[in-house]
DRENPA-3360 file (N, C-alpha, C; in nm, 2 decimals, always signed):
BEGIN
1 = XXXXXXXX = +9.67/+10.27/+10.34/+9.79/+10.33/+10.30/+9.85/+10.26/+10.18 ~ +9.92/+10.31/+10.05/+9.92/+10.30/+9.97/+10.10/+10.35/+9.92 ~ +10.17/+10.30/+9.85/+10.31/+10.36/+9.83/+10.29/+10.33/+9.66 ~ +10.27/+10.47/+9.60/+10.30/+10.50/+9.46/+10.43/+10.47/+9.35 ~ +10.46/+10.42/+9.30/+10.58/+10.45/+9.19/+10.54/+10.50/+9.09 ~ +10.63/+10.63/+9.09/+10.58/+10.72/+8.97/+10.74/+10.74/+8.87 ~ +10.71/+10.57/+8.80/+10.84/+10.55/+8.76/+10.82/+10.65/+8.58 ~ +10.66/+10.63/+8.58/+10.63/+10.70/+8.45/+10.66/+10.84/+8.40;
9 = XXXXXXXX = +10.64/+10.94/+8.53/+10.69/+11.05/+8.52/+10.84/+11.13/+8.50 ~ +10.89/+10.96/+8.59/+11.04/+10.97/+8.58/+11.08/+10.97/+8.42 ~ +11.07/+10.89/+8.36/+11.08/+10.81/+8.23/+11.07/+10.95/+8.13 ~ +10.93/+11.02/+8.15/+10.89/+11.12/+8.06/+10.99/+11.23/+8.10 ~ +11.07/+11.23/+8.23/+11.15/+11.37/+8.26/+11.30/+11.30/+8.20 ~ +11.31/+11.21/+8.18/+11.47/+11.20/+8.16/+11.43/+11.15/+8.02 ~ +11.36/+11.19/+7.93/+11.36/+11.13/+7.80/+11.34/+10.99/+7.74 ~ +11.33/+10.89/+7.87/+11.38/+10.72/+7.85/+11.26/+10.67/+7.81;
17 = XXXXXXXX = +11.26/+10.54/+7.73/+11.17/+10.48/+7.74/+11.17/+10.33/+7.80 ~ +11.04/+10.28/+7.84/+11.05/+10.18/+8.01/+11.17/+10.06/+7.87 ~ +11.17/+10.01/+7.73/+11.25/+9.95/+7.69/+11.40/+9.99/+7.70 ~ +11.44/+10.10/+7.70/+11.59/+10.16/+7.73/+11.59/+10.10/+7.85 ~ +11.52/+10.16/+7.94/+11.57/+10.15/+8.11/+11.55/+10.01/+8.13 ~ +11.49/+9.95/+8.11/+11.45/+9.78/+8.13/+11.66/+9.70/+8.06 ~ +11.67/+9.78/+7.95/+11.82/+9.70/+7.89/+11.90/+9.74/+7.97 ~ +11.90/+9.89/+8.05/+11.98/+9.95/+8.16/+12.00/+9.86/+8.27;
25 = XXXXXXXX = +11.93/+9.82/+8.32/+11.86/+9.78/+8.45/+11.91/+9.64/+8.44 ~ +11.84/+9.55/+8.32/+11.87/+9.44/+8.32/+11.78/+9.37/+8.36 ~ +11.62/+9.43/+8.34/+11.48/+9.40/+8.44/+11.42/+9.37/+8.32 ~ +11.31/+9.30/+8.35/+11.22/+9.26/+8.22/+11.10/+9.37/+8.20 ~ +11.08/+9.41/+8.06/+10.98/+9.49/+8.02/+10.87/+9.46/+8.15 ~ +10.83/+9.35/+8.12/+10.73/+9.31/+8.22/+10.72/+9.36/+8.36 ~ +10.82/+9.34/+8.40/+10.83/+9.38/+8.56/+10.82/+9.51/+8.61 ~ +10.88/+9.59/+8.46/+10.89/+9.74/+8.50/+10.76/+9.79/+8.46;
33 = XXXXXXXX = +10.68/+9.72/+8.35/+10.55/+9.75/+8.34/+10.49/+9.74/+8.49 ~ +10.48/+9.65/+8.56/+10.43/+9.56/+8.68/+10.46/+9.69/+8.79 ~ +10.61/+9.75/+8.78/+10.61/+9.87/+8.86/+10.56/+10.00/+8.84 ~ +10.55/+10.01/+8.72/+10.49/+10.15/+8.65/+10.33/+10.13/+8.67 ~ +10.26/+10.04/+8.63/+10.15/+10.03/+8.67/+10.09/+10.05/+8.80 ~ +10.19/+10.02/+8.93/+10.17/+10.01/+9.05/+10.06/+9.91/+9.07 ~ +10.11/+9.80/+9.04/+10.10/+9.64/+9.07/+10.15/+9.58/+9.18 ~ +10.32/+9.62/+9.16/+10.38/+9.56/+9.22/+10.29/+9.49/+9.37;
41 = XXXXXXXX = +10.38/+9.44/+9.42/+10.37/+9.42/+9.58/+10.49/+9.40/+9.66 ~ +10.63/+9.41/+9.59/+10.72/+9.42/+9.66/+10.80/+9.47/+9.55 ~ +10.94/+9.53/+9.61/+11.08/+9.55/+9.53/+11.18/+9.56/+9.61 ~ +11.29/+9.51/+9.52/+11.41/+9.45/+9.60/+11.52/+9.57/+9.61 ~ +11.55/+9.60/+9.74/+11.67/+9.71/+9.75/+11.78/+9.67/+9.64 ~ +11.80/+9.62/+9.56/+11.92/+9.61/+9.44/+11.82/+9.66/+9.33 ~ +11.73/+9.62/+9.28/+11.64/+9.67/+9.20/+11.58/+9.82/+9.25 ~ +11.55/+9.92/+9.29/+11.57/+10.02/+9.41/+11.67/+10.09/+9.35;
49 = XXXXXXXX = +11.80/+10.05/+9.40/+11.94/+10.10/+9.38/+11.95/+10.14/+9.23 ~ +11.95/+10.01/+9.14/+11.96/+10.01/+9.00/+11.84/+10.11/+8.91 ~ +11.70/+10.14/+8.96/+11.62/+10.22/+8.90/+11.71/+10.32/+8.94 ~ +11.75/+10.40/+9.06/+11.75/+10.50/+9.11/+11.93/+10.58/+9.04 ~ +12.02/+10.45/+9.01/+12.10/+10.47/+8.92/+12.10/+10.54/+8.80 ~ +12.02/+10.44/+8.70/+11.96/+10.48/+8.61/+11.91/+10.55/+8.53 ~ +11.85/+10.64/+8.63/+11.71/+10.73/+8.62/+11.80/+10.83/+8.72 ~ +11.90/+10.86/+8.78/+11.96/+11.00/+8.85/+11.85/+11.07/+8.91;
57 = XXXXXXXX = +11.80/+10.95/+9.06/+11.76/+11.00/+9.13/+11.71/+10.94/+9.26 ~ +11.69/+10.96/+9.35/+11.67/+10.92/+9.49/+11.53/+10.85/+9.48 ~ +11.53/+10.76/+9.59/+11.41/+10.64/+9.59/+11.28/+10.69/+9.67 ~ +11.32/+10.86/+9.66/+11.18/+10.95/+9.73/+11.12/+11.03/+9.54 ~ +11.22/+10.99/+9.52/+11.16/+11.05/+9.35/+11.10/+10.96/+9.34 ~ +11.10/+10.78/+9.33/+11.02/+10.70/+9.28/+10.93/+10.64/+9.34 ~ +10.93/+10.67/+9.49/+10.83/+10.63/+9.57/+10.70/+10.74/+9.64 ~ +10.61/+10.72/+9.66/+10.55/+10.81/+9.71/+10.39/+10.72/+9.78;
65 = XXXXXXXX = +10.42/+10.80/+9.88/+10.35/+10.73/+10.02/+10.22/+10.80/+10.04 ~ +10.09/+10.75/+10.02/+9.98/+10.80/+9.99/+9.87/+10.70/+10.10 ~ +9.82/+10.81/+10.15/+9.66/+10.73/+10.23/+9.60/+10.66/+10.12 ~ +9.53/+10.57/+10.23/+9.41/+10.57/+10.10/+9.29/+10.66/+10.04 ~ +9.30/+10.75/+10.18/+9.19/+10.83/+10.14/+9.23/+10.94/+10.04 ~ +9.33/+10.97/+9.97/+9.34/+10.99/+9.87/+9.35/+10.96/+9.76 ~ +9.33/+10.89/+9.72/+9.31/+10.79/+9.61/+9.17/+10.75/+9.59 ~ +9.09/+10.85/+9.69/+8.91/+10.87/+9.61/+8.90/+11.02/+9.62;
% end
């Protein structure tokens, strides 16, 4: 099982670029690269809250919960 952030699609629907949202947020390019890539391995309910601010929208828009057998 696998949990997606499809922080890129968000980004492409609200016009933003991950440098806008990163000065919004107050998160480092890096990190949000790190999420957009789906790298991560953890994120913090205040960081959560603050994408979800941001970007006007719920943390079922930015998360998505995937087997792994989909992902071949």
């Amino acid at each position: 099982m696998a949990i997606e952030v499809k922080l890129d699609l968000l980004l492409v629907q609200r016009k933003m670029s991950l440098t806008e949202l990163s000065e919004r947020v107050g998160i480092t390019l890096s990190n949000l690269s790190i999420l957009k890539t789906n790298k991560a391995r953890a994120i913090r309910f205040s960081t959560l809250a603050a994408l979800c601010r941001e970007l006007d929208c719920q943390p079922g828009d930015l998360l998505e919960h995937r087997s792994t057998e989909d992902r071949f």
